[in-house]
BALUMRO-168174 format. One line per field, with one value per atom (N, C-alpha, C): residue in one letter; chain; x, z, y. Coordinates in steps of 0.001 Angstrom, whole numbers, plus 524288, in hexadecimal, padded with zeros to 5 digits. Each point is the difference from the previous one (the first is absolute). Layout:
BEGIN
code A; ... .
unit A; ... .
c1 X; ... .
c3 Z; ... .
c2 Y; ... .
//
This chain:
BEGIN
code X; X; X; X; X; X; X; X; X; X; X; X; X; X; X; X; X; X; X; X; X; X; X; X; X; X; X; X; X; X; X; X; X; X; X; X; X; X; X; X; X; X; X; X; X; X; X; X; X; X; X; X; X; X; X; X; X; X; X; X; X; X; X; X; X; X; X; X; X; X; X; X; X; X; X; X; X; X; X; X; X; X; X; X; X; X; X; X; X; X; X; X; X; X; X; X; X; X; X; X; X; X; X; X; X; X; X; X; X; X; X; X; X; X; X; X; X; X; X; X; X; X; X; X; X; X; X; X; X; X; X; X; X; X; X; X; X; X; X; X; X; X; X; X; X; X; X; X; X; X; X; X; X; X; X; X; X; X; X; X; X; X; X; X; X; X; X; X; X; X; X; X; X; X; X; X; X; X; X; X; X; X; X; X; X; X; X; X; X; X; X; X; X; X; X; X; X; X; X; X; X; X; X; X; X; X; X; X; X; X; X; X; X; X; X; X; X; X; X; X; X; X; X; X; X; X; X; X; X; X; X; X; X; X; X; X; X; X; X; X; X; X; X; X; X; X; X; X; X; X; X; X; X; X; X; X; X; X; X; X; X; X; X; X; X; X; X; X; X; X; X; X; X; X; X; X; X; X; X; X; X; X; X; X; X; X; X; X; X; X; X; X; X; X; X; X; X; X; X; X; X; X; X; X; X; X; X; X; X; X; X; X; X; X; X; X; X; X; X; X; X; X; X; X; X; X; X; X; X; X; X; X; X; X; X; X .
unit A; A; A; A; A; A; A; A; A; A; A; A; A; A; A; A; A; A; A; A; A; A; A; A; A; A; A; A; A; A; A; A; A; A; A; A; A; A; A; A; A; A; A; A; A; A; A; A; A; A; A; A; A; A; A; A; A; A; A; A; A; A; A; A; A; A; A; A; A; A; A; A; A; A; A; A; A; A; A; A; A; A; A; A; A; A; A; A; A; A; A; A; A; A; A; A; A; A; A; A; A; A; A; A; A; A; A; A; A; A; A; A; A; A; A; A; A; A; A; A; A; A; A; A; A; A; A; A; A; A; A; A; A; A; A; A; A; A; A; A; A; A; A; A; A; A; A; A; A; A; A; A; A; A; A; A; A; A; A; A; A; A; A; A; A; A; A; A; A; A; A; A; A; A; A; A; A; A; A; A; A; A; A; A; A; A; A; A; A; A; A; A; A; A; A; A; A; A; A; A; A; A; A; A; A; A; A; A; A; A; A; A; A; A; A; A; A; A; A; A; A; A; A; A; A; A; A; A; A; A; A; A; A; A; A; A; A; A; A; A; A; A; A; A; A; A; A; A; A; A; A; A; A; A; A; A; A; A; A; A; A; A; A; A; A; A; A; A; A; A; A; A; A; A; A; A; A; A; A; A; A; A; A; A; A; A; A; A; A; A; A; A; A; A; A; A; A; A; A; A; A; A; A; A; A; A; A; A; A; A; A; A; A; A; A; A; A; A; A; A; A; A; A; A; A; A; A; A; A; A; A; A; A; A; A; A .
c1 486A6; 7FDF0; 80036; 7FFD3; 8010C; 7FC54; 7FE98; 7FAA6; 80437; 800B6; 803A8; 7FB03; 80063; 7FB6C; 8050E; 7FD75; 804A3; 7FC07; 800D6; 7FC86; 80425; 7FF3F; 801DB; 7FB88; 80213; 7FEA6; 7FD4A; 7FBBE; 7FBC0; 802C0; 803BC; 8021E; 80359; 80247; 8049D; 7FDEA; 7F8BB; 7FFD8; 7FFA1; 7FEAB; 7FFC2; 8053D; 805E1; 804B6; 8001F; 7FE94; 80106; 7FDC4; 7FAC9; 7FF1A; 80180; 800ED; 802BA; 805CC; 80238; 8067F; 7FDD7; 7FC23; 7FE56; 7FF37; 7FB13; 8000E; 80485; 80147; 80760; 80240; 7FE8A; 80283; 7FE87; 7FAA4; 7FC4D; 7FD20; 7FF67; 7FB87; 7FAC7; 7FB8B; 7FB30; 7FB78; 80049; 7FC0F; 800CB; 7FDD7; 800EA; 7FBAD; 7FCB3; 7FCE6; 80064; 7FF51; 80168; 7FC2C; 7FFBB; 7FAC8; 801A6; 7FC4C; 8034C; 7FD9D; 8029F; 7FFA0; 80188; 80081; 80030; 80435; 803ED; 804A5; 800D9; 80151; 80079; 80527; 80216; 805E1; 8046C; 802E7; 804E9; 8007D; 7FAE0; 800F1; 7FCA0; 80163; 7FA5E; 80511; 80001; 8024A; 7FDF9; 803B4; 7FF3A; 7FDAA; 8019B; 7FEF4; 7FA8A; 7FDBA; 7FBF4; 7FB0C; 8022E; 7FB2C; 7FCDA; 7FAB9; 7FE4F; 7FA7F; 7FF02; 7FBD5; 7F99D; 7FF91; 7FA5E; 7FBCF; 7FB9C; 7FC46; 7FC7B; 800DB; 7FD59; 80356; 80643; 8038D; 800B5; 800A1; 80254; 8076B; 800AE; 80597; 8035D; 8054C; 8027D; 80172; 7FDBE; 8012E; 800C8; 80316; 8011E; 7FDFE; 7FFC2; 7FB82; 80496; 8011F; 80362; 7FDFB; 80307; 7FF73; 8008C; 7FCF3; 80235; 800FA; 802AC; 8020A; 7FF58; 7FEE8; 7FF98; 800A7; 8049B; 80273; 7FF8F; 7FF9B; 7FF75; 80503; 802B1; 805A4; 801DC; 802EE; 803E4; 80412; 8025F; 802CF; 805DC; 802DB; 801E4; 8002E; 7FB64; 8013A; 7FE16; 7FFB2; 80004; 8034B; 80225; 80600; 7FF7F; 80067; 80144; 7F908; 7FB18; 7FC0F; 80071; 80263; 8041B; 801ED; 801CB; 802AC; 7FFFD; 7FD70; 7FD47; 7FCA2; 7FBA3; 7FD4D; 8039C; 80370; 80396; 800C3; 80472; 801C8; 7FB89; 7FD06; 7FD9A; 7FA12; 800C7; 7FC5F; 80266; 806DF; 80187; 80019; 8004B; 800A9; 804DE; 800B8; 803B7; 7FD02; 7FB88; 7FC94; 7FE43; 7FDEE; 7FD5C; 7FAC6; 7FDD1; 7FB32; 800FB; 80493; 800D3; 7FC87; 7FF3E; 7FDE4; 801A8; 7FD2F; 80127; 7FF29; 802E2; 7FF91; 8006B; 7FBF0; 7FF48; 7FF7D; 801FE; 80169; 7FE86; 7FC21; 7FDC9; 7FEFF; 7FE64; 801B4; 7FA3F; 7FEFF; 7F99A; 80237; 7FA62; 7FDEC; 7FE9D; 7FA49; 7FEC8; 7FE39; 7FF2A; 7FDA2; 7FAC0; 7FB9D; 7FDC9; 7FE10; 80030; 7FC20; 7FBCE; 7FCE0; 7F9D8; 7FD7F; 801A7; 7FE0D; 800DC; 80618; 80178; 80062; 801CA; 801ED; 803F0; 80420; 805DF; 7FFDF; 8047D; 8034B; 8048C; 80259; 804C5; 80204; 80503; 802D4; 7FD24; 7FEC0; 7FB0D; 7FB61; 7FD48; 7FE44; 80027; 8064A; 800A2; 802B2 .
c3 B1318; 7FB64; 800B1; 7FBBB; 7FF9B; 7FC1F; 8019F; 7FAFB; 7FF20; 7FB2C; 7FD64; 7FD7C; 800E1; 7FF57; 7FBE8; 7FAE9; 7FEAF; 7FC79; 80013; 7FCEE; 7FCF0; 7FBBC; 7FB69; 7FBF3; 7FCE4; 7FB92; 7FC76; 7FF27; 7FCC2; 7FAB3; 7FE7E; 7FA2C; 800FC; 80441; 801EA; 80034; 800BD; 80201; 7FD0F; 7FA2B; 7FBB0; 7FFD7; 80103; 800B4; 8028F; 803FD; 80821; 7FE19; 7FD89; 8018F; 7FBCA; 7FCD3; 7FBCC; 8021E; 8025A; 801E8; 80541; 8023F; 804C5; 7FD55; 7FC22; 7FD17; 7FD75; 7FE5D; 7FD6C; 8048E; 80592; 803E0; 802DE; 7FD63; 800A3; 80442; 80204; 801A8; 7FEBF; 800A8; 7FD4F; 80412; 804A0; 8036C; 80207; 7FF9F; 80033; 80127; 80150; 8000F; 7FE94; 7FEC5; 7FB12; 800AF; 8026F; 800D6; 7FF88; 7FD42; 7FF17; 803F5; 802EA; 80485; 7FF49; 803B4; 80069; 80511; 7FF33; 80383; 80037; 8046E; 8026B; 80310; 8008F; 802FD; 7FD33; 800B7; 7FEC6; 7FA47; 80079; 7FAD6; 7FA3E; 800F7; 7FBB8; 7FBF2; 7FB8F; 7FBD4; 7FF9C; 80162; 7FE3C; 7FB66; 7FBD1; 7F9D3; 800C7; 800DE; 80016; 8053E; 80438; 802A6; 7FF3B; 80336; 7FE80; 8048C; 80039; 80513; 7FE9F; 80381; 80189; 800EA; 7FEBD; 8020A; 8043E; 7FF80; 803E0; 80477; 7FFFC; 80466; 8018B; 7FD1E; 801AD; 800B3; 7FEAA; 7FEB0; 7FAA3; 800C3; 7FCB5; 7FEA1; 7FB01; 7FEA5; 7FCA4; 7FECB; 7FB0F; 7FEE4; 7FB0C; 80025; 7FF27; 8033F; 8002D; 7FECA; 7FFDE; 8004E; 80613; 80222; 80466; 7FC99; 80081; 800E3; 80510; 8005B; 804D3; 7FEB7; 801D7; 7FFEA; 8061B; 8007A; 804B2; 7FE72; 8035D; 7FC17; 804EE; 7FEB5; 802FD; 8042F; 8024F; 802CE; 7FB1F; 7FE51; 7FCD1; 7F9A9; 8013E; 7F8BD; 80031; 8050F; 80140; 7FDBF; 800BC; 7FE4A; 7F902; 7FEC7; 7F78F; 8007C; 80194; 7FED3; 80117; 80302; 8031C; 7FAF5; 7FEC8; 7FB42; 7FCD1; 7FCBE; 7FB81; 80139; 80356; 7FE3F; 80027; 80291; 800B3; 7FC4B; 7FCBE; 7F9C7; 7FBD3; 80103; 7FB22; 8011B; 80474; 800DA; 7FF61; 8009F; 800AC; 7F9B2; 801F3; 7FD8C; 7FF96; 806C2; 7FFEA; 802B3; 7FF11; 80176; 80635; 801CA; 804CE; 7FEC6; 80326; 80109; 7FB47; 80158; 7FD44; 8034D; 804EF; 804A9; 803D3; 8019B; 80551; 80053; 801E2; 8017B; 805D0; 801D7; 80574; 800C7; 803D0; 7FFC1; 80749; 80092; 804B3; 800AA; 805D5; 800E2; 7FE90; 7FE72; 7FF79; 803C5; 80356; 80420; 7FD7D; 7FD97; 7FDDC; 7FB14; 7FBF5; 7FAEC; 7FF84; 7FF0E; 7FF80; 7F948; 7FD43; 7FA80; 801DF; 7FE2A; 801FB; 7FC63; 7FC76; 7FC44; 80311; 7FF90; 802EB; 80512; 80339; 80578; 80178; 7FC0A; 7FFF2; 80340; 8046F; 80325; 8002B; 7FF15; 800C0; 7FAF2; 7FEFD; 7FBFC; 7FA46; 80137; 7FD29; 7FE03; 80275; 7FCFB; 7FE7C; 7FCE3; 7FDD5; 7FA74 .
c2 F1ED8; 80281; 805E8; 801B1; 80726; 801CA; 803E9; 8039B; 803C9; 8022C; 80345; 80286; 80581; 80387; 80475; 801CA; 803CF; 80428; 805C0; 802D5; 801F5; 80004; 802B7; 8038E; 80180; 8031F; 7FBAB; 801A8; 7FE24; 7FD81; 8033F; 7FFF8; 7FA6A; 7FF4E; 7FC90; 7F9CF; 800AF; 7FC3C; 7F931; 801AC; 7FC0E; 7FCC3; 805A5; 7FBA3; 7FDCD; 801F4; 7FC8F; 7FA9F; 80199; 7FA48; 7FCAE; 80153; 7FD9D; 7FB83; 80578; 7FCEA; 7FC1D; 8019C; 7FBAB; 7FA53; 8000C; 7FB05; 7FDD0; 802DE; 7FE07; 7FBDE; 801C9; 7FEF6; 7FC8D; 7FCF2; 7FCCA; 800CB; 8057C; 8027C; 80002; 7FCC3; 802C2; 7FF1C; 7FF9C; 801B8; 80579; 80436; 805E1; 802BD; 80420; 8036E; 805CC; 8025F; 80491; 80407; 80415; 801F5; 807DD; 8026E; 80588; 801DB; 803B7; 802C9; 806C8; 80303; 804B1; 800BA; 80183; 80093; 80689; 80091; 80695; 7FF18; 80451; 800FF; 80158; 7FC41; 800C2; 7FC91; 7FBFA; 7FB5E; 80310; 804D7; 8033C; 8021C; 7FE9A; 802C3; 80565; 803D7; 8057C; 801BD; 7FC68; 801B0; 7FD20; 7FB4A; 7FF8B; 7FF51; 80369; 800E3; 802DC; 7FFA6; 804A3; 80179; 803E3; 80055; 7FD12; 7FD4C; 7FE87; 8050F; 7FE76; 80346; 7FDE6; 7F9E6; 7FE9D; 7FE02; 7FF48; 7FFC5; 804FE; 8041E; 803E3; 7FF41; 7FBC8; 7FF93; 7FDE4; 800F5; 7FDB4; 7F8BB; 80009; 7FAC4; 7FE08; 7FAD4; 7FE39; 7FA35; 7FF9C; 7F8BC; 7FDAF; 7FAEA; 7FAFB; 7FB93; 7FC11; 7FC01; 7FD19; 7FD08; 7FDDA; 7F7B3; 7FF6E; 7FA5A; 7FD21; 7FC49; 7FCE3; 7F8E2; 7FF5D; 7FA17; 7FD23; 7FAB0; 7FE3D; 7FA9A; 80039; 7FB61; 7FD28; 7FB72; 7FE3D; 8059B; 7FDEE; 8041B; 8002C; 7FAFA; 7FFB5; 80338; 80137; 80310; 805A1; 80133; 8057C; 803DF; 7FDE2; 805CA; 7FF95; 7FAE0; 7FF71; 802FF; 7FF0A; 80365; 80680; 801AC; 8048D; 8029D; 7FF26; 8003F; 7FFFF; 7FBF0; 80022; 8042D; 80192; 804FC; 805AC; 7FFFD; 802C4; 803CC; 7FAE5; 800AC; 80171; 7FCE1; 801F2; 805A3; 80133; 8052E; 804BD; 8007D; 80353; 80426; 803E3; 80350; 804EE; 7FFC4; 802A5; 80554; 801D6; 8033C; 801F7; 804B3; 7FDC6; 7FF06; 7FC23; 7FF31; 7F997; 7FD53; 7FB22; 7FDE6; 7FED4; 7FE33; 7FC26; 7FCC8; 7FDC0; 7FA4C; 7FD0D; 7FAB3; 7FD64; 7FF19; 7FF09; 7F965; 7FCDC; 7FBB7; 7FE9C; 7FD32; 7FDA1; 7FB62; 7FE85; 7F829; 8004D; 7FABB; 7FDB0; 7FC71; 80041; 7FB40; 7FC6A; 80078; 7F9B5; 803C7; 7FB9A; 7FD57; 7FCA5; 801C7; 7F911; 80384; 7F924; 800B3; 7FD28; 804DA; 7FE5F; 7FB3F; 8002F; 7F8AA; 7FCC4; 7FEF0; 7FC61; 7FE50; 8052B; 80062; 7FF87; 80139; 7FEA6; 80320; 8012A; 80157; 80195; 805D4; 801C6; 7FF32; 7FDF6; 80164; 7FCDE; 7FB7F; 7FCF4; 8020C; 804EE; 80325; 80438; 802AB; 8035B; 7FCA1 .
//
């Protein structure tokens, strides 16, 4: 199993998940965040008073999948976040150890 973690642009994120369900995606987590660095749109960062730094509000995405549908989820957020822009953002892709659903107690790929 793989957690596919991807931050995009707030504006981006109604398609993403749009083309994910298309893709019969719909276990997801969706949570807006605050990204600094290199993933900060110039046109819309802007200084904190209480970071004292530069930042821009994202979207973070977070998928937990087969190892198999990694790449078509890869992709699909891909395509449909881009903009073409900087500060389109980032898609980070790591192994999961285990799974359990706490209802049931499924195990591993059984409970995603």
């Amino acid at each position: 199993m793989k957690a596919v973690k991807a931050y995009i642009r707030c504006e981006k994120a109604e398609e993403v998940v749009s083309a994910l369900v298309e893709k019969g995606i719909r276990s997801l987590t969706l949570i807006n965040v605050m990204g600094m660095g290199l993933l900060a749109d110039p046109h819309t960062a802007k200084y904190s008073m209480e970071c004292v730094e530069q930042y821009s509000k994202v979207a973070k995405l977070e998928i937990v999948c087969s190892d198999d549908r990694v790449h078509e989820i890869v992709e699909t957020i891909r395509s449909a976040a881009y903009t073409g822009l900087k500060g389109d953002g980032m898609i980070y892709v790591t192994p999961v150890e285990m799974a359990v659903k706490i209802r049931s107690g499924a195990i591993g790929e059984e409970a995603v």
